[in-house]
C-alpha positions in Angstrom: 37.5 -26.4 -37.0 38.8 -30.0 -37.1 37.0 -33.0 -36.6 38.8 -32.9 -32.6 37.7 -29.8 -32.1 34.4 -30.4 -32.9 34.0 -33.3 -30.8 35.3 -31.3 -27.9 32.7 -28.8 -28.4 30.0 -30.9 -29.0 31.4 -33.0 -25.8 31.3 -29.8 -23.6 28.1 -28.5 -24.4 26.5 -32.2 -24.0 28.1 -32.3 -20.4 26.6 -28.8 -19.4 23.5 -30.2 -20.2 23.2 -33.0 -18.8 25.1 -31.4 -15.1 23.6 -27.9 -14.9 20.0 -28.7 -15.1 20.3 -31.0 -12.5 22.9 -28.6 -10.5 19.4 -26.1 -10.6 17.2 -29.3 -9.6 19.2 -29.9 -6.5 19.6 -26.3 -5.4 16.1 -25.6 -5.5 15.5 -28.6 -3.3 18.1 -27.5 -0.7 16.7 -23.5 -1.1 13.1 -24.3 -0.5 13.8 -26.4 2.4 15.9 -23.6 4.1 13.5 -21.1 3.0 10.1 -23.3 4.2 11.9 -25.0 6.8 11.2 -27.9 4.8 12.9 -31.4 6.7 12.4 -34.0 4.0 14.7 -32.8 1.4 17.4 -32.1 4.1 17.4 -36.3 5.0 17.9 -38.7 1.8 21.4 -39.9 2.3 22.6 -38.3 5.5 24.7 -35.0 5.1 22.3 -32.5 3.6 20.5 -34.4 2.3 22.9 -35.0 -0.5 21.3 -38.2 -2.5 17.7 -36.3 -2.2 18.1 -35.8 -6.5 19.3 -39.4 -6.9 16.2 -40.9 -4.7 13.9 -38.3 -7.1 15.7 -40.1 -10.5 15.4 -43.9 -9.0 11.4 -42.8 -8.0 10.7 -41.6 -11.5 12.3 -44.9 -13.5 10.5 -47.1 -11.4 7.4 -45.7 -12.4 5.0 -47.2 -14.8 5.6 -45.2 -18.3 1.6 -45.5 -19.4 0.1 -44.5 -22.7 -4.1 -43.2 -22.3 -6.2 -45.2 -24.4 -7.8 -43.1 -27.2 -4.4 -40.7 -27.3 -1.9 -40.0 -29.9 0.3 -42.3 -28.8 3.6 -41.3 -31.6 2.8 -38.1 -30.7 2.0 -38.3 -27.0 5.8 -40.1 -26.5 7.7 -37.5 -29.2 6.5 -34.4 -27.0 9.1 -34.4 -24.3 11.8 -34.5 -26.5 10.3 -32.1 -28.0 10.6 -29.7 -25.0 13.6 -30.6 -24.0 15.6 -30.8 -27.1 15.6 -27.1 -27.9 17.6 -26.0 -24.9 20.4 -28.1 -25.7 20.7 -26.3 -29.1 20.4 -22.7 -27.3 23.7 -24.0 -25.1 25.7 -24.4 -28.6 25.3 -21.0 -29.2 26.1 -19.2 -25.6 29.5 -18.3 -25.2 30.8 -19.3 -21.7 34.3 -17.5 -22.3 36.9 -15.2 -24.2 39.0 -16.6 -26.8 36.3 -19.1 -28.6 34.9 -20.3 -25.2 31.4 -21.5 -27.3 30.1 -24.1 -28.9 29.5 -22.5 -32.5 29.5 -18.6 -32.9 26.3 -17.8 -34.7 26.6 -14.5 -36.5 22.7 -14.0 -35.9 23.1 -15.5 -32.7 20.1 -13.1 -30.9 17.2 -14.6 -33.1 18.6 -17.9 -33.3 18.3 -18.8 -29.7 14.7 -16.8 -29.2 13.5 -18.8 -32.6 14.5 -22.0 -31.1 13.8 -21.1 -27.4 10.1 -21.0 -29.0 10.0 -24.5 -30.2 9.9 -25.8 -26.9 6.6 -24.7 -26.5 5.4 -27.3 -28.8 6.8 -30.3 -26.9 4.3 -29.2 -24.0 1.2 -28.4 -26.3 2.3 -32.2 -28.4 1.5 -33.8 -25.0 -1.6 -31.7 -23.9 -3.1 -32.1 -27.2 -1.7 -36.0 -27.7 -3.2 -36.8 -24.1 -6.8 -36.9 -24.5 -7.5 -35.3 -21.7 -9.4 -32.3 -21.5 -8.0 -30.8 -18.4 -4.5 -31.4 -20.2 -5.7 -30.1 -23.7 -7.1 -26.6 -21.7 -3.3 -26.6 -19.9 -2.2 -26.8 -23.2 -4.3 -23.8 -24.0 -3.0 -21.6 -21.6 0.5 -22.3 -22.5 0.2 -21.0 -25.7 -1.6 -17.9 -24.6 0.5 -17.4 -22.4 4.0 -18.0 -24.8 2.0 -15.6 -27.1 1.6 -12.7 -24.3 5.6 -13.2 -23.0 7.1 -13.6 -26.4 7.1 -9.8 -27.7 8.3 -8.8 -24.2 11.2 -11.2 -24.4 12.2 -10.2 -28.0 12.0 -6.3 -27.3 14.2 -6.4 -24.3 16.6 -8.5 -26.6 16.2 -5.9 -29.2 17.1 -3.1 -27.0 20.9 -5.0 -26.4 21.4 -5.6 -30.1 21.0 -1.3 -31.0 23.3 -1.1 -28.4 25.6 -3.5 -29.1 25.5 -2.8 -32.7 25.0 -6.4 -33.3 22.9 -9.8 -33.5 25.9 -12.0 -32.7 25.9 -12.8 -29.0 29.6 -13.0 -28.7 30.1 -9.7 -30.5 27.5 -8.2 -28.0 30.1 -9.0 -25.1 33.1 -8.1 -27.5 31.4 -4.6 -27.7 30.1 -4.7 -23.8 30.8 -1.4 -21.6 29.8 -1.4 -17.8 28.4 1.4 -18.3 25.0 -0.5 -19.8 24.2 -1.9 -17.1 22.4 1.1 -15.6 20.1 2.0 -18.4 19.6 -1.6 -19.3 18.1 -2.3 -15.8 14.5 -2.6 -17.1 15.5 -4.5 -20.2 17.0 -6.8 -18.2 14.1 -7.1 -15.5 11.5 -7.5 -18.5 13.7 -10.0 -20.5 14.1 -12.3 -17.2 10.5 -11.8 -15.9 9.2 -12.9 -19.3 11.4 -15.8 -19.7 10.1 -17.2 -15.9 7.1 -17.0 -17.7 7.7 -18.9 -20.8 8.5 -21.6 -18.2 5.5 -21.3 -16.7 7.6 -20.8 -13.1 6.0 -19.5 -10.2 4.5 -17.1 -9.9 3.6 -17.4 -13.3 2.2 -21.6 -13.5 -1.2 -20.7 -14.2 -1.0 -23.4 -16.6 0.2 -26.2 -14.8 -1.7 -25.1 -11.2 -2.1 -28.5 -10.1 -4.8 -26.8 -8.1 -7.1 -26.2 -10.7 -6.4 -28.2 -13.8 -4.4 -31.5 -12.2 -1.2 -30.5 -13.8 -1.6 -28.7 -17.1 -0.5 -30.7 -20.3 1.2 -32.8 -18.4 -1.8 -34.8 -16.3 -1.1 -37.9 -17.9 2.6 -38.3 -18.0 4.2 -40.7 -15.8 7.6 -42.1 -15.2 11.0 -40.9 -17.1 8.9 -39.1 -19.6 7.2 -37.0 -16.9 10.9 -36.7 -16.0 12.2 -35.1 -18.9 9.3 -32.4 -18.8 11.0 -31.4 -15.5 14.2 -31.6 -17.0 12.8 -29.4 -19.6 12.3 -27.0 -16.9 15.2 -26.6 -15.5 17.3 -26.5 -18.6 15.1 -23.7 -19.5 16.2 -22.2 -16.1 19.9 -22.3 -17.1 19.7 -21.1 -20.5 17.5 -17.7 -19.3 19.9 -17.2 -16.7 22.7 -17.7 -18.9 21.1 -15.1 -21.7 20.3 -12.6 -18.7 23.8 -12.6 -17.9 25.0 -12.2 -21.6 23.3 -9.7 -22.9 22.4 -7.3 -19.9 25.0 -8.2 -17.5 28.3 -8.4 -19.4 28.7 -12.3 -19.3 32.6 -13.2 -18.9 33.5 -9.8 -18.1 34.3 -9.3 -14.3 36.7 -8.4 -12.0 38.5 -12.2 -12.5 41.1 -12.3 -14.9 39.6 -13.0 -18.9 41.5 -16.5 -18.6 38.7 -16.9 -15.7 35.8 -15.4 -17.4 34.1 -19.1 -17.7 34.4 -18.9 -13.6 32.8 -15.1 -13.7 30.0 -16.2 -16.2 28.9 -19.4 -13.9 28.6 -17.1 -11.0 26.3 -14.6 -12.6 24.2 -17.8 -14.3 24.1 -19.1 -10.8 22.9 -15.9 -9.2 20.0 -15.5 -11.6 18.9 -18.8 -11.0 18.9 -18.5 -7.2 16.9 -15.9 -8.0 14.4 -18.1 -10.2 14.3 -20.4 -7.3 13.1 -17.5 -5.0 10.4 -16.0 -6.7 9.0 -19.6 -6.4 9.3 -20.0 -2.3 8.5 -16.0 -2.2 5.9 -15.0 -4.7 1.9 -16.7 -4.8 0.9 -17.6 -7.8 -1.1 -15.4 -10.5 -4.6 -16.1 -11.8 -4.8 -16.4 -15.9 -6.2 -13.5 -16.3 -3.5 -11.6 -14.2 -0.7 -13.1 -15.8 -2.1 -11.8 -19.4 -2.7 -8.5 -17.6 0.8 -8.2 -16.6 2.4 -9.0 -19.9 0.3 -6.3 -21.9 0.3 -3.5 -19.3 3.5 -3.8 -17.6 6.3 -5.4 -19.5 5.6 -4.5 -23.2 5.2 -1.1 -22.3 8.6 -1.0 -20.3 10.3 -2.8 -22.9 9.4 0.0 -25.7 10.3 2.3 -23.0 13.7 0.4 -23.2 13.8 0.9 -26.5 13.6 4.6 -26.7 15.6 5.2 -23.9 18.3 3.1 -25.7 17.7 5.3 -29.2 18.3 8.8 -27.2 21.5 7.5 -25.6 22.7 5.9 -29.3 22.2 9.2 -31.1 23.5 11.4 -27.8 26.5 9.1 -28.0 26.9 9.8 -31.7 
């Protein structure tokens, strides 16, 4: 690739960054308030509310951006980058498109988007433990029980695509695609979403951030744009789950559209799972701790070796 090329790239994948998290931000404001019946969100700016996102960015810059005495403070100001960071790298790798629609194909592409999905865990245990708080050091806590519990799900669903596919790279996976997956790939695909909601500690999974119990997790003492960029962190983690979901259970760019149109088909299926994100929130009540662990270990690792097998018989059938 040339030095134009590269830039383009690089230029693309920064712009879906910076848009489709807050594309995610300003739908779930519009779907809760239908769903709720909700009136504020539907007001700031006139039509629909339309500016309701904008008012939400002026609110957080005008906001004090405070450092607790007796924290970390290198440390306590590093950690939302931290979080956020990763999911920009994850978006280099997903391929939007046929015909070299990605930013880089990475030949291991599978474990190179789970191993950096997993370092944006650290950005949210950074500020729990940098806070010196203890009700944001225990939300800290939970988080990385809970990343432990929802990590071996997510990776055995994953795992169950690649022996099907025959491959780690992610575009190969849709090279090799057949409609005929989606069936038995069902539960692989529920498991792989469901755990990655909880990665993000999304409802009904935010045991760790249940404002209810511990203020707000490892976040308690955040405030201003950095507070911001934790909730940015969110809902670029939305987008690239969504977009994963889609790629490896649900055939990505491959639709009924044309393949010069697959970018359009691939948006469509990211948005859908994302709406769906956005629902379990309005629709679901939240899980204590102890159910969430529960839930991991007795439901979705079980189904995802299930998965697994199931996807062995049908490989050596087919051979």
């Amino acid at each position: 690739m040339d030095l134009l090329d590269v830039t383009l790239r690089v230029v693309a994948v920064l712009a879906a960054f910076l848009v489709l998290p807050l594309l995610v931000g300003q739908a779930e404001h519009k779907v809760m308030a239908h769903m709720q019946g909700r009136v504020g969100p539907m007001h700031a700016g006139g039509f629909h509310g339309w500016a309701q996102l904008v008012a939400d960015g002026v609110k957080f810059a005008q906001k004090e951006d405070t450092v607790p005495t007796g924290a970390d403070r290198r440390i306590f100001q590093l950690a939302p980058a931290v979080a956020l960071v990763p999911y920009c790298v994850v978006l280099v790798a997903i391929p939007l498109g046929p015909g070299g629609l990605v930013g880089q194909v990475v030949d291991a592409g599978v474990f190179f988007v789970l191993a950096v999905l997993g370092i944006g865990i650290l950005g949210q245990l950074m500020g729990g433990w940098a806070s010196n708080n203890k009700y944001s050091m225990l939300g800290g806590m939970r988080t990385a029980a809970q990343l432990m519990a929802y990590e071996l799900p997510l990776i055995l669903a994953a795992a169950s695509v690649v022996m099907a596919a025959g491959t780690l790279s992610l575009t190969g996976i849709l090279d090799g695609f057949q409609w005929w997956w989606v069936p038995w790939q069902l539960v692989g695909a529920f498991v792989f979403f469901t755990a990655g909601i909880a990665e993000l500690h999304r409802p009904p999974f935010d045991a760790p951030i249940a404002p209810e119990e511990i203020v707000f997790g490892a976040f308690t003492e955040y405030s201003g744009l950095r507070f911001a960029l934790f909730l940015l962190a969110e809902y670029a983690g939305i987008v690239v789950i969504s977009a994963l979901t889609a790629v490896l259970f649900f055939g990505g760019w491959h639709g009924p559209l044309p393949d010069q149109l697959g970018w359009l088909w691939m948006l469509l299926k990211t948005a859908a799972l994302c709406f769906l994100v956005i629902w379990a929130r309005v629709a679901w009540p939240r899980l204590r701790a102890d159910q969430i662990q529960k839930f991991a270990w007795t439901v979705l690792v079980p189904l995802a070796l299930a998965q697994i097998a199931l996807t062995g018989v049908v490989k050596v059938v087919i051979s």
